[in-house]
Backbone atoms as SQL, in Angstrom:
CREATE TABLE atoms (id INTEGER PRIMARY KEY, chain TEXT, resi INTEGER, resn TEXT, atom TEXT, x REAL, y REAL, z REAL);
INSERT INTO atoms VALUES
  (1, 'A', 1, 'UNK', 'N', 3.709, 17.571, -11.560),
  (2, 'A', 1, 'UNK', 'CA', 3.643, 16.333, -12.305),
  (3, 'A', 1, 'UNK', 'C', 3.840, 15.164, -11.343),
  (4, 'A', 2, 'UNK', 'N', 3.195, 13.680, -11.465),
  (5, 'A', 2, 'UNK', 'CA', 3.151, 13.091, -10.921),
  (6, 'A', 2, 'UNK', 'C', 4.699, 12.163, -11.299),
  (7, 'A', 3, 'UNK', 'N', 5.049, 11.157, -10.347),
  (8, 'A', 3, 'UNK', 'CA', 6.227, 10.546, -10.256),
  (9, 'A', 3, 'UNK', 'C', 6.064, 9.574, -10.182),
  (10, 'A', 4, 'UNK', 'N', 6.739, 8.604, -10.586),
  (11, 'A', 4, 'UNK', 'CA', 6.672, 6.510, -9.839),
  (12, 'A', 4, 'UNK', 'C', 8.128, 7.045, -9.100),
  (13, 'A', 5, 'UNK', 'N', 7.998, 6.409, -7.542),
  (14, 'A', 5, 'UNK', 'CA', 9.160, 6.262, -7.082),
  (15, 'A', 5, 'UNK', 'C', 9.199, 5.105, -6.301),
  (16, 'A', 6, 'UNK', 'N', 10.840, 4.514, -6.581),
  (17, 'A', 6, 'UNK', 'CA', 10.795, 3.111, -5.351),
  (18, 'A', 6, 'UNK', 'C', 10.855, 3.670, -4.175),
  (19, 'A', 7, 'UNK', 'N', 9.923, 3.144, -3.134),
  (20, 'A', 7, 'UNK', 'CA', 9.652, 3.390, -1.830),
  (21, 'A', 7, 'UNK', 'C', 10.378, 3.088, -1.158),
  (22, 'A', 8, 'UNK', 'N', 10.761, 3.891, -0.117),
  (23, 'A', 8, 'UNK', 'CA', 11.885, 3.523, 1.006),
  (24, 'A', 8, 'UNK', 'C', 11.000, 3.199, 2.148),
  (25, 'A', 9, 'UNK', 'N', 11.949, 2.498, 3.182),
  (26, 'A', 9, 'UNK', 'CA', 10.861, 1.606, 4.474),
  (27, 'A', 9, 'UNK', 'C', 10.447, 2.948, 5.144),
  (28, 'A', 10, 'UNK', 'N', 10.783, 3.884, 5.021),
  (29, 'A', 10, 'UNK', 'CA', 10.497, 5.006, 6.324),
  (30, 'A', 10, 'UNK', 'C', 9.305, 5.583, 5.148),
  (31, 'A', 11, 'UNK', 'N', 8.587, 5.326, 4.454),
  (32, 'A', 11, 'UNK', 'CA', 7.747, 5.346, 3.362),
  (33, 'A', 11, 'UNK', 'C', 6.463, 4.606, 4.163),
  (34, 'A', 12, 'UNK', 'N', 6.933, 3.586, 4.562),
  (35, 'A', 12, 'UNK', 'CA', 5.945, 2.651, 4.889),
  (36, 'A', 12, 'UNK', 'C', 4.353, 2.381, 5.539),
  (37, 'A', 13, 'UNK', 'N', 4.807, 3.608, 6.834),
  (38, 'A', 13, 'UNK', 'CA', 3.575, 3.947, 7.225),
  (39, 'A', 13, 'UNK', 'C', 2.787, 4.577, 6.266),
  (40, 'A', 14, 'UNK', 'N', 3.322, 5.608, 5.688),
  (41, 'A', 14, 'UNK', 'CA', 2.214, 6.518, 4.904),
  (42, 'A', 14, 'UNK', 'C', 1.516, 5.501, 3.840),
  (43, 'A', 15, 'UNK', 'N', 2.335, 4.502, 3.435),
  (44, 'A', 15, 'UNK', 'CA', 1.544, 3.608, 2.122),
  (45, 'A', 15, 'UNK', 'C', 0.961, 2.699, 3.067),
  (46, 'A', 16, 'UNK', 'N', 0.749, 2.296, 4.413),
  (47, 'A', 16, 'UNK', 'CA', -0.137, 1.137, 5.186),
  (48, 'A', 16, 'UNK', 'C', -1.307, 2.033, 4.980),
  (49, 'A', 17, 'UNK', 'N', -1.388, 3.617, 5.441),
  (50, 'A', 17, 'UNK', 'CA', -2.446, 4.560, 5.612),
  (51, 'A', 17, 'UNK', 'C', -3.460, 4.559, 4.476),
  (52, 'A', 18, 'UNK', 'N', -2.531, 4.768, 3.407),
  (53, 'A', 18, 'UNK', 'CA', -3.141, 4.565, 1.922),
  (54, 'A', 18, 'UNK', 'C', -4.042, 3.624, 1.232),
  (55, 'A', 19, 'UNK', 'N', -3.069, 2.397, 1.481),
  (56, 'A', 19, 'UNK', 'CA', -3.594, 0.681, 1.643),
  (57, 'A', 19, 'UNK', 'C', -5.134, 1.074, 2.305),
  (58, 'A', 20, 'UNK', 'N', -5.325, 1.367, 3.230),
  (59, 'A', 20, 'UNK', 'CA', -6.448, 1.242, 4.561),
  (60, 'A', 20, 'UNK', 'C', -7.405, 1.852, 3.749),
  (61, 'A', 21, 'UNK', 'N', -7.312, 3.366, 3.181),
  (62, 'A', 21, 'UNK', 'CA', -8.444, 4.222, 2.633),
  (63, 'A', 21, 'UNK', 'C', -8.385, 3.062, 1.337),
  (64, 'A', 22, 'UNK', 'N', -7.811, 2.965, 0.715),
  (65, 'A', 22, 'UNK', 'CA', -7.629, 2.550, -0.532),
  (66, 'A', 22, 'UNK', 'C', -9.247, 1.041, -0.351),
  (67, 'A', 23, 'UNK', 'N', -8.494, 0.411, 0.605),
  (68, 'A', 23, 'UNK', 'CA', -9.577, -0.570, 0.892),
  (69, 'A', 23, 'UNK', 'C', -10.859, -0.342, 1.326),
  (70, 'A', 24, 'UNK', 'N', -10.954, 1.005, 2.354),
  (71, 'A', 24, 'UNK', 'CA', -12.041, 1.226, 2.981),
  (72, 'A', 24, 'UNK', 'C', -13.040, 1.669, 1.616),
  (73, 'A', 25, 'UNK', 'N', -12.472, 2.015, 0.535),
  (74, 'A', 25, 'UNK', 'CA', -13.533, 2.867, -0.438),
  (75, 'A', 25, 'UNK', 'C', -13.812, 1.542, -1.109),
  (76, 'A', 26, 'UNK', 'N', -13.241, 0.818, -1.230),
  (77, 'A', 26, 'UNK', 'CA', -13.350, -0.158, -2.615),
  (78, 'A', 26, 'UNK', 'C', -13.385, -1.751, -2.250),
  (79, 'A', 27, 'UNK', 'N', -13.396, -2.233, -1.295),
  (80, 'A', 27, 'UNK', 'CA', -13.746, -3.275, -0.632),
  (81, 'A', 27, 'UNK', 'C', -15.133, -3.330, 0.320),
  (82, 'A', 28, 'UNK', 'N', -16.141, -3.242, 0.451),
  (83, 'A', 28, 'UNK', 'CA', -17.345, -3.551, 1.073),
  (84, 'A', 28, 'UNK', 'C', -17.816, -4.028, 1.598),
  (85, 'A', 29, 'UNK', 'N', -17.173, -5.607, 1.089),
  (86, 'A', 29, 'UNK', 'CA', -17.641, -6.859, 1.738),
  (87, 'A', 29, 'UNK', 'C', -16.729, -7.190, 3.161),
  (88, 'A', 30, 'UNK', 'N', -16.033, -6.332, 3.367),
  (89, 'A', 30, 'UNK', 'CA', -14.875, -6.004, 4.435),
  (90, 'A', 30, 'UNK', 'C', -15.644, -5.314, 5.463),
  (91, 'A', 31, 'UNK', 'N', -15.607, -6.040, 6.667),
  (92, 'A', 31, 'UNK', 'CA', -15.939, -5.030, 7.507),
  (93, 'A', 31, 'UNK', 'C', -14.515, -4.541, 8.697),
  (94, 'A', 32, 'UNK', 'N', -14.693, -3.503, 9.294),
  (95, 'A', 32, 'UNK', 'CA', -14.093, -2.877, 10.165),
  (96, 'A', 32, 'UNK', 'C', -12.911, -3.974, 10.864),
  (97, 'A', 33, 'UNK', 'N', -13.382, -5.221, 11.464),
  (98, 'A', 33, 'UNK', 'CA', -12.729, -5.703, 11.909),
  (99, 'A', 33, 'UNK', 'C', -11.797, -6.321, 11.329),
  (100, 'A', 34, 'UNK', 'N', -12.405, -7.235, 9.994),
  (101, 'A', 34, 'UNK', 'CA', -11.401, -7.626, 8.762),
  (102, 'A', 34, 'UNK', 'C', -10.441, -6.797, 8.615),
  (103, 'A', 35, 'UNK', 'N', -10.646, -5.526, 8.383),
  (104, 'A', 35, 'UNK', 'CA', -10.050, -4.500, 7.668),
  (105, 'A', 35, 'UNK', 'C', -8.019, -4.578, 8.553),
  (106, 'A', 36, 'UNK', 'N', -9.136, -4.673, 9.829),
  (107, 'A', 36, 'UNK', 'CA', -8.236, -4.253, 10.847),
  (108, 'A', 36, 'UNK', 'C', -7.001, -5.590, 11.158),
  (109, 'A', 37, 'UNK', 'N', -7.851, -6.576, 10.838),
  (110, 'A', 37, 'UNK', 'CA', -6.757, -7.947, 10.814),
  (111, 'A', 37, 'UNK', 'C', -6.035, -8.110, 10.009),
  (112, 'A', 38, 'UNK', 'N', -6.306, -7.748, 8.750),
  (113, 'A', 38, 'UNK', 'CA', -5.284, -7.861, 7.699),
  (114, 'A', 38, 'UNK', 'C', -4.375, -6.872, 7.254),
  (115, 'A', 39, 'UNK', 'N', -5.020, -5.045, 8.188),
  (116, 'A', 39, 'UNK', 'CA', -3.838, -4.626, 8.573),
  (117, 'A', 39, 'UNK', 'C', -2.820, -5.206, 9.597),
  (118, 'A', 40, 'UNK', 'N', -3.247, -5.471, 10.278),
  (119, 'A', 40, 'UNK', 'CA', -2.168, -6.112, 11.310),
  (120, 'A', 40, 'UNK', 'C', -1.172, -6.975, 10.859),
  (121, 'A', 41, 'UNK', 'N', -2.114, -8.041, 9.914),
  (122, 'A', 41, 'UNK', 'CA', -1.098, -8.915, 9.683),
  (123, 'A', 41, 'UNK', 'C', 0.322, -8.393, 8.224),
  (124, 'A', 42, 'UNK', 'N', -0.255, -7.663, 7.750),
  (125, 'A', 42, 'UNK', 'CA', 0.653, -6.854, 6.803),
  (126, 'A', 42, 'UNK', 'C', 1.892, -6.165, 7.827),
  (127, 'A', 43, 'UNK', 'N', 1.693, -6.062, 8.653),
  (128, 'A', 43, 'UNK', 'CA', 2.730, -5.497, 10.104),
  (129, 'A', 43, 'UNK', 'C', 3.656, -6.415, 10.232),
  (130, 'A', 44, 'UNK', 'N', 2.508, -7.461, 11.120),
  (131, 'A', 44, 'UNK', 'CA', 3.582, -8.966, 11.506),
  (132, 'A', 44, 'UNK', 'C', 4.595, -9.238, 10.643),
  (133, 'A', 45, 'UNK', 'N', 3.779, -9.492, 9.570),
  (134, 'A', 45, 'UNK', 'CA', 4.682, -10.375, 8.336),
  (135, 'A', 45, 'UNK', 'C', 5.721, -9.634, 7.950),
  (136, 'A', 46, 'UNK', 'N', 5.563, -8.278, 7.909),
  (137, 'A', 46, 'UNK', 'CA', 6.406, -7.705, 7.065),
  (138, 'A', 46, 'UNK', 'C', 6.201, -7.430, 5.256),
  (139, 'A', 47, 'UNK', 'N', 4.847, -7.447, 4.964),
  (140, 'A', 47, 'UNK', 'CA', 4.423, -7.582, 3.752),
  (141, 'A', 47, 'UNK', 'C', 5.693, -6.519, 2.671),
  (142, 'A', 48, 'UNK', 'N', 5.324, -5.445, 3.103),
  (143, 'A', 48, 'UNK', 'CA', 6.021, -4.105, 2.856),
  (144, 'A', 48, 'UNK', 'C', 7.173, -4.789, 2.096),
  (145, 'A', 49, 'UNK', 'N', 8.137, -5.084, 3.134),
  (146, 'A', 49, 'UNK', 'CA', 9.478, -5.144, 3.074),
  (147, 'A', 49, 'UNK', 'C', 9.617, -6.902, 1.988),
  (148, 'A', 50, 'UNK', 'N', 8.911, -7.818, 1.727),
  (149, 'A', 50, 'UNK', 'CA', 8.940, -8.810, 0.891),
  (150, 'A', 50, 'UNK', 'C', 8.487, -8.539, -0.106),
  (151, 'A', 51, 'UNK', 'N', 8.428, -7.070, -0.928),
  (152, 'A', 51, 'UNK', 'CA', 7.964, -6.702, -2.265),
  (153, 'A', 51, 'UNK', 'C', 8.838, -5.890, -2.768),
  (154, 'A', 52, 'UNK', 'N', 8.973, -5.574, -3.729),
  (155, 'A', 52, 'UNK', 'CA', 9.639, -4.234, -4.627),
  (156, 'A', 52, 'UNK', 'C', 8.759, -3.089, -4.535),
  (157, 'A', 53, 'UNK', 'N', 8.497, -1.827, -3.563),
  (158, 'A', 53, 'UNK', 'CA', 7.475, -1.074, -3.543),
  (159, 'A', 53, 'UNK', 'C', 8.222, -0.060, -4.375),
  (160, 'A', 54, 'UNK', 'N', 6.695, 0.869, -5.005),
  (161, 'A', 54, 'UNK', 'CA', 6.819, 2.060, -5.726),
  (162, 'A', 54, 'UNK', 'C', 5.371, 2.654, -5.288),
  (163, 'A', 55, 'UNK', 'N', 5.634, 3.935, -5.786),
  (164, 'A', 55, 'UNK', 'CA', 4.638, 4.815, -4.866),
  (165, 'A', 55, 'UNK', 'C', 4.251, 5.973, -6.079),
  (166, 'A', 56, 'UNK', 'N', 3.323, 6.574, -6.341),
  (167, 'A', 56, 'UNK', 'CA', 3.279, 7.134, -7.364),
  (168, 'A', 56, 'UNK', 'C', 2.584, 8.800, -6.078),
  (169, 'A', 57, 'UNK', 'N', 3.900, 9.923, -6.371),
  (170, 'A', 57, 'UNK', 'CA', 3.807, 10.960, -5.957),
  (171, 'A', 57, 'UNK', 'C', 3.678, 11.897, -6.397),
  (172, 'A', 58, 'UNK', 'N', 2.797, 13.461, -5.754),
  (173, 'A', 58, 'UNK', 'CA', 2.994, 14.510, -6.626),
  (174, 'A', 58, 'UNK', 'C', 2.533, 15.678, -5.567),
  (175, 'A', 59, 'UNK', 'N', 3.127, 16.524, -5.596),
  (176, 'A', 59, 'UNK', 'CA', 3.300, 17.365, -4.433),
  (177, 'A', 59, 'UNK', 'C', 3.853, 16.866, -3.388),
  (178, 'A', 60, 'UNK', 'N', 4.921, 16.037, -2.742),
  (179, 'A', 60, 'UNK', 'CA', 5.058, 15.226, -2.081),
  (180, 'A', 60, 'UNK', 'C', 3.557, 14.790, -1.323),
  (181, 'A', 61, 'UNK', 'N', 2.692, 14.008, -2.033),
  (182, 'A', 61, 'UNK', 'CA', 1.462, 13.329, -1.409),
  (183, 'A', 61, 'UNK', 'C', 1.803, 12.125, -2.279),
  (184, 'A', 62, 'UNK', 'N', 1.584, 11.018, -1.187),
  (185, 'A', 62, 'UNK', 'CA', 1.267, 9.675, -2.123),
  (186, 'A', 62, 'UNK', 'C', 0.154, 9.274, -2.533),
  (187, 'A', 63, 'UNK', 'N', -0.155, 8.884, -3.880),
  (188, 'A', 63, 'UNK', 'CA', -1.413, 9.162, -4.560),
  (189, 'A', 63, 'UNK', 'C', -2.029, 7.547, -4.847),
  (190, 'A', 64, 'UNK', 'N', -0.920, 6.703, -4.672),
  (191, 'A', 64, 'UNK', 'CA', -0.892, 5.141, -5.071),
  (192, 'A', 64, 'UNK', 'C', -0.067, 4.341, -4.748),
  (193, 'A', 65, 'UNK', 'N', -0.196, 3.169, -4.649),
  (194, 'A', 65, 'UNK', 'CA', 1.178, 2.066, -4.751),
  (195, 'A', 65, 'UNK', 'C', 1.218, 0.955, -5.285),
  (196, 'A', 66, 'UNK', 'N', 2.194, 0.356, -5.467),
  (197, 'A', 66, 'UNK', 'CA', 2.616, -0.917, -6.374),
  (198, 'A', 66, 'UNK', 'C', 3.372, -1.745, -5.765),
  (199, 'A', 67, 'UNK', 'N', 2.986, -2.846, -5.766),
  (200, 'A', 67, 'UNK', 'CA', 4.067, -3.909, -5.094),
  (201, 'A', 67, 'UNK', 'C', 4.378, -4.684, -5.955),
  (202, 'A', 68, 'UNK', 'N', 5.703, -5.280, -6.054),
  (203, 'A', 68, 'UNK', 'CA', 6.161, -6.300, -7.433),
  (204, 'A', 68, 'UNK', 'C', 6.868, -7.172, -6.486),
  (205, 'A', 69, 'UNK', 'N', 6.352, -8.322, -7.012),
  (206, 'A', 69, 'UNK', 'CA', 7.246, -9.738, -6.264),
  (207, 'A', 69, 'UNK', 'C', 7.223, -10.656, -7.748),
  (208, 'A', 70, 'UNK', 'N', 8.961, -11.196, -8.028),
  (209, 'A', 70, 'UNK', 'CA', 9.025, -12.203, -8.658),
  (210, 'A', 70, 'UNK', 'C', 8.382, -11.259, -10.515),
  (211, 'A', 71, 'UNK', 'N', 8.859, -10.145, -10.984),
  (212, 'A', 71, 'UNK', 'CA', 8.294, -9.666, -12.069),
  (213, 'A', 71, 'UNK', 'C', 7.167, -9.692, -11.897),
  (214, 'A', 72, 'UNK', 'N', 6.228, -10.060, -11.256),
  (215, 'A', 72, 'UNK', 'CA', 4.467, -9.572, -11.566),
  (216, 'A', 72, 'UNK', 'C', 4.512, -8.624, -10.177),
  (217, 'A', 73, 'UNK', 'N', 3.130, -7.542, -10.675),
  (218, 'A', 73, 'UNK', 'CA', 2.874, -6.488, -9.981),
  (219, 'A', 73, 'UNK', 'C', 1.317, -7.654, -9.379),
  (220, 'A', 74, 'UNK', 'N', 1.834, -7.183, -8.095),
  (221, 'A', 74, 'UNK', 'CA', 1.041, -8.632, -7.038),
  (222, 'A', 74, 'UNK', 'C', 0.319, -7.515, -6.283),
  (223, 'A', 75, 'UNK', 'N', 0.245, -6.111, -6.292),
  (224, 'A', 75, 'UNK', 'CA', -0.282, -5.175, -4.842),
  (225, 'A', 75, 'UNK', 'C', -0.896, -3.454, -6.024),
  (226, 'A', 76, 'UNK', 'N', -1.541, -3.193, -6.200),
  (227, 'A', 76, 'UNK', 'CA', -1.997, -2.225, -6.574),
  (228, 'A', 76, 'UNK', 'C', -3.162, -1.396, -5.804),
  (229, 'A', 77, 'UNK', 'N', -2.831, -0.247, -5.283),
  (230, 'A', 77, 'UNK', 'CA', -3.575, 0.851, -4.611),
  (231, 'A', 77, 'UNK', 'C', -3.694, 1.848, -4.819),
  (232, 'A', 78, 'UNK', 'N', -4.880, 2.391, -4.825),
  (233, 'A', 78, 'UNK', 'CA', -4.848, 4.147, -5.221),
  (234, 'A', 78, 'UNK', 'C', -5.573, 5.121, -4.319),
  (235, 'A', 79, 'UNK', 'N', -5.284, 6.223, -4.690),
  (236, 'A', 79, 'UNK', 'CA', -6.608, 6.805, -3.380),
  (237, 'A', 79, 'UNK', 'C', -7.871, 7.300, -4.386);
C-alpha cells in the first residue's frame, strides 16, 4: 500500500531525481539545458528545505511529491 510521508532532507536527492523525470516526461517546451538550470538552481536556493515536503511511497520507492508553503500545495510531482 502506498503512504504520504513528510520527507526528511537525506530524502532529498531521491525527490530532485524524481522532480527531473517527473519534468523530463511532462514538460516539452523544456529543453535539456533549461532542465538543467532550474535543477541547479533548486540546489542553490535550497528549494527543498523552504517547503513542507511529503513524498508518497510504496515499496520503499518514491512514487511522487508535494511541497506546501504557507497552507497551499505550491510543488506537485509524480513519476
Amino acid at each position: 500500500m502506498a503512504v504520504i510521508v513528510l520527507t526528511s532532507a537525506d530524502r532529498h536527492p531521491q525527490l530532485l531525481e524524481l522532480w527531473e523525470q517527473s519534468v523530463r516526461a511532462s514538460h516539452h517546451f523544456l529543453n535539456d539545458e533549461q532542465i538543467m538550470k532550474i535543477r541547479q538552481q533548486i540546489i542553490q536556493h535550497g528549494y527543498f528545505d523552504q517547503v513542507q515536503l511529503f513524498h508518497v511511497e510504496h515499496q520503499q520507492q518514491i512514487l511522487g511529491l508535494m511541497g506546501i508553503l504557507n497552507k497551499a500545495s505550491n510543488t506537485v510531482y509524480c513519476v
